[in-house]
C-alpha positions as CSV (number, residue, x, y, z in Angstrom):
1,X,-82.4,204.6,259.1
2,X,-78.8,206.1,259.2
3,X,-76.2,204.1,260.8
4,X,-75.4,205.3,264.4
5,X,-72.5,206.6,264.3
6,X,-72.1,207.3,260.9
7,X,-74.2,209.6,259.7
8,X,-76.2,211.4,262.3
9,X,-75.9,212.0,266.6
10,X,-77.2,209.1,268.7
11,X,-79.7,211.3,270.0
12,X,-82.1,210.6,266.8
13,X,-82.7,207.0,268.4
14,X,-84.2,208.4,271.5
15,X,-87.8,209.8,272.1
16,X,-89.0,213.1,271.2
17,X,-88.3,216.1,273.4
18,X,-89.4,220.1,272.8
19,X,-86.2,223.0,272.0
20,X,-87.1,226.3,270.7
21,X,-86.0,228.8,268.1
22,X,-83.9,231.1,270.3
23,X,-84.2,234.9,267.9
24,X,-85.4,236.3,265.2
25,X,-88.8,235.6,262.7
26,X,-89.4,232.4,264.5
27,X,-88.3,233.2,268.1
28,X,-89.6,231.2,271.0
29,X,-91.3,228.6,268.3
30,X,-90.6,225.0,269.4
31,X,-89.2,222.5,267.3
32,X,-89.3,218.8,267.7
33,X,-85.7,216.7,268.5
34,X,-84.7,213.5,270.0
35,X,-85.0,213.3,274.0
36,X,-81.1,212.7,273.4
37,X,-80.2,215.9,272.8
38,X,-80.4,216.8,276.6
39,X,-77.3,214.6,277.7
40,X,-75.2,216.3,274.6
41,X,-74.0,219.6,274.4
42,X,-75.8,220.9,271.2
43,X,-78.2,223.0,273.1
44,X,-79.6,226.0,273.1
45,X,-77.0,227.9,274.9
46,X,-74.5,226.5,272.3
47,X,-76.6,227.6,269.7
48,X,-77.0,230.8,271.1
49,X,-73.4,232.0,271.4
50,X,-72.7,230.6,267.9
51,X,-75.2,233.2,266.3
52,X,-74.1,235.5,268.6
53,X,-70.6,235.2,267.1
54,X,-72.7,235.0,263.0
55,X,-75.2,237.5,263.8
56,X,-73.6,240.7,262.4
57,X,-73.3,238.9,259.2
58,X,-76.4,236.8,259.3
59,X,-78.7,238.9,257.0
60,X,-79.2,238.0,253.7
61,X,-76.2,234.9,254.2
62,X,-76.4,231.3,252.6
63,X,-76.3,229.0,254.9
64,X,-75.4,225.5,254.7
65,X,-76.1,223.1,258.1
66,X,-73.8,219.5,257.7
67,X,-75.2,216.5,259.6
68,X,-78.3,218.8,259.9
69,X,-80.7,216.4,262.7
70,X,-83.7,218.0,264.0
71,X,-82.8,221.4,261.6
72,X,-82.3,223.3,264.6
73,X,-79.4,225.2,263.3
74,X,-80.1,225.8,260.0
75,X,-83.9,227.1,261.4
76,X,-81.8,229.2,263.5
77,X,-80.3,230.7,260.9
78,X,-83.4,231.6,258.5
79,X,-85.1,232.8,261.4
80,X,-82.3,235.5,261.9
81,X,-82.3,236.7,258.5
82,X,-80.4,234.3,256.3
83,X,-81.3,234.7,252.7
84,X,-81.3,230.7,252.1
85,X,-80.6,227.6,254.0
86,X,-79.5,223.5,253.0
87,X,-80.2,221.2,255.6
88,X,-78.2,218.0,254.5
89,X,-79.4,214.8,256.4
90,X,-79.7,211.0,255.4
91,X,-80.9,209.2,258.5
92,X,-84.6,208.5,258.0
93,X,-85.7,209.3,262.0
94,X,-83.8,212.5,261.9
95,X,-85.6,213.2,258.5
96,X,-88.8,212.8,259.6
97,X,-88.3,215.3,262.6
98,X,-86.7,218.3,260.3
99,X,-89.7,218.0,257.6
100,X,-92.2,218.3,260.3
101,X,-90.4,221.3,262.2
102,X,-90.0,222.6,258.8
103,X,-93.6,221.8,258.0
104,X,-95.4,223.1,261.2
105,X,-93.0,226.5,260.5
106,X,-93.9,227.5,257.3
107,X,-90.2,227.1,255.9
108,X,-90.7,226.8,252.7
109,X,-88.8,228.0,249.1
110,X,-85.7,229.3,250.7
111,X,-85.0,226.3,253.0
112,X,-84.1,223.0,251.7
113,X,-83.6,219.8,252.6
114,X,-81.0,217.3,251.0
115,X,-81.4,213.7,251.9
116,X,-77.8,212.3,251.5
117,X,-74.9,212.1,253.1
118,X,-72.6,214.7,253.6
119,X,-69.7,213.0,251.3
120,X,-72.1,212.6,248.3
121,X,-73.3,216.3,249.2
122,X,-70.2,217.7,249.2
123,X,-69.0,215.2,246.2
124,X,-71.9,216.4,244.2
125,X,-71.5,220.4,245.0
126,X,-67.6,219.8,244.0
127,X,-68.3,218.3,240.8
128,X,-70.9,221.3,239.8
129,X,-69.3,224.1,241.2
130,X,-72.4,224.7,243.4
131,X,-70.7,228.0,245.1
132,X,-71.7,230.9,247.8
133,X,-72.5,229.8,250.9
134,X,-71.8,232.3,253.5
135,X,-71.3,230.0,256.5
136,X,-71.1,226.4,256.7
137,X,-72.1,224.3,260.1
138,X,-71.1,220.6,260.6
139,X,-72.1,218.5,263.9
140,X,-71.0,215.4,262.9
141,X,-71.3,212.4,265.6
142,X,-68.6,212.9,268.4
143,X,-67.7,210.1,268.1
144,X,-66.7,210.1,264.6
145,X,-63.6,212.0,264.3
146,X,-62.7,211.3,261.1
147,X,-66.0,212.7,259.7
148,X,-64.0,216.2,260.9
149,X,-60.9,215.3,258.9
150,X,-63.1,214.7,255.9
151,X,-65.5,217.3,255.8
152,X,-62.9,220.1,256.8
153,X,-60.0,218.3,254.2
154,X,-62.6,218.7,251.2
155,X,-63.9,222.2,252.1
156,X,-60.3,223.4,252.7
157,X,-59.5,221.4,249.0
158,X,-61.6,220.1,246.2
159,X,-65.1,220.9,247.3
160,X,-64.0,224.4,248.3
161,X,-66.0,225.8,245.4
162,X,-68.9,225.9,247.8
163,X,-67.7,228.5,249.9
164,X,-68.6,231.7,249.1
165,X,-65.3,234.2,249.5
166,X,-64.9,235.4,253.2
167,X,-67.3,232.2,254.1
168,X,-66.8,230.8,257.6
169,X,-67.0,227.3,258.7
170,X,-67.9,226.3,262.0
171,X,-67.6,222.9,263.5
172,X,-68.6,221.6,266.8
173,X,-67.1,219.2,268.6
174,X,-66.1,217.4,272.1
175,X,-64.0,219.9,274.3
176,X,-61.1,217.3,274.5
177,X,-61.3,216.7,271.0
178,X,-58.9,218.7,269.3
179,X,-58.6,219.2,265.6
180,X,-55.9,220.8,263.6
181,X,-55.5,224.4,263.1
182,X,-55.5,224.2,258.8
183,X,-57.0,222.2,256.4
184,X,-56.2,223.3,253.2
185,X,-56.9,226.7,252.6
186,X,-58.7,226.6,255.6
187,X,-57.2,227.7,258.6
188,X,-59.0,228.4,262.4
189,X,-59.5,231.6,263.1
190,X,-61.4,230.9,266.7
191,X,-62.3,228.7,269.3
192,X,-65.0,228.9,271.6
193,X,-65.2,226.5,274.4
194,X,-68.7,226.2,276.6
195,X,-68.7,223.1,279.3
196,X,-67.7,219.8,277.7
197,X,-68.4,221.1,273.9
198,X,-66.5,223.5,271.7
199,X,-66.6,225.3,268.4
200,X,-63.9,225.9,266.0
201,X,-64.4,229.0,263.7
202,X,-62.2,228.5,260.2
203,X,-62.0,231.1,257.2
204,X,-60.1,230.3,253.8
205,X,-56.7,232.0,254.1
206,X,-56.3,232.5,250.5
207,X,-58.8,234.3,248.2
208,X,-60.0,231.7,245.7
């Protein structure tokens, strides 16, 4: 089990609870994910204006969901057309909830799960030039900031490789949490606020 507050959302230490796929393949198919998730604002409103914002560039994308939980995000995105999706996760609760939503889906071959934490994932995709995802998602705890600082520094630096050219990476994040406007090449392009949660849009501001 992950350490809470590391690694994955307090809501994977809480009882299961149903949330649906919102569009697409898959719309209206209900997923498993921690009872937690209904005091937190990752929810599907959330969900749903953040592939509002992605969906004219959805098809055919490679997607890459940070801090991935219950899956829901990166399900979101095969289900709307996304050509392939890495769901990176280490804590063992939140584990056994994406297999089984994956499982009791279908999602199989272009979906994938990675079962380590996001440094060593984004560690390991810098030191093998693993490159072209479209959009990048990362939901880290709320509580820990400097997961943002990390994840966004190394995107925006050494483990920039990943990113396909004209990739967007979206984090979300407390309301009242505000992070900076560049990291590295990447610099915000948006922000959309939605009750106490908010997303930050960022795209690389130099070709690379």
């Amino acid at each position: 089990m992950g350490t809470p507050g590391l690694e994955t959302p307090w809501r994977f230490l809480y009882p299961w609870f149903a949330m649906r796929v919102i569009a697409g393949t898959l719309r209206r198919r209900m997923l498993e994910a921690p009872e937690g998730l209904a005091k937190r604002p990752t929810s599907d409103r959330l969900r749903e204006t953040l592939f509002n914002v992605l969906a004219p560039r959805m098809e055919g994308a490679r997607f890459l969901d940070l801090y991935a939980g219950s899956g829901a995000v990166g399900i979101e995105a095969a289900s709307r057309g996304a050509a392939s999706v890495v769901l990176v996760e280490r804590a063992t609760p939140a584990l056994k909830v994406l297999r089984g939503n994956l499982e009791k889906l279908g999602l199989r071959g272009g979906v994938r799960v990675e079962a380590l934490s996001v440094a060593a994932y984004l560690r390991r995709g810098r030191a093998t030039a693993a490159a072209g995802f479209d959009f990048v998602f990362l939901d880290p705890p709320y509580e820990a900031a400097e997961e943002y600082a990390m994840v966004l520094g190394l995107l925006g630096s050494e483990a920039k490789g990943l990113l396909a050219e004209g990739a967007t990476v979206i984090a979300e994040h407390r309301r009242r949490e505000k992070l900076k406007d560049c990291f590295g090449a990447l610099t915000r392009i948006r922000l959309l606020e939605q009750g106490d949660a908010a997303l930050s849009f960022y795209e690389t501001a130099i070709s690379f």
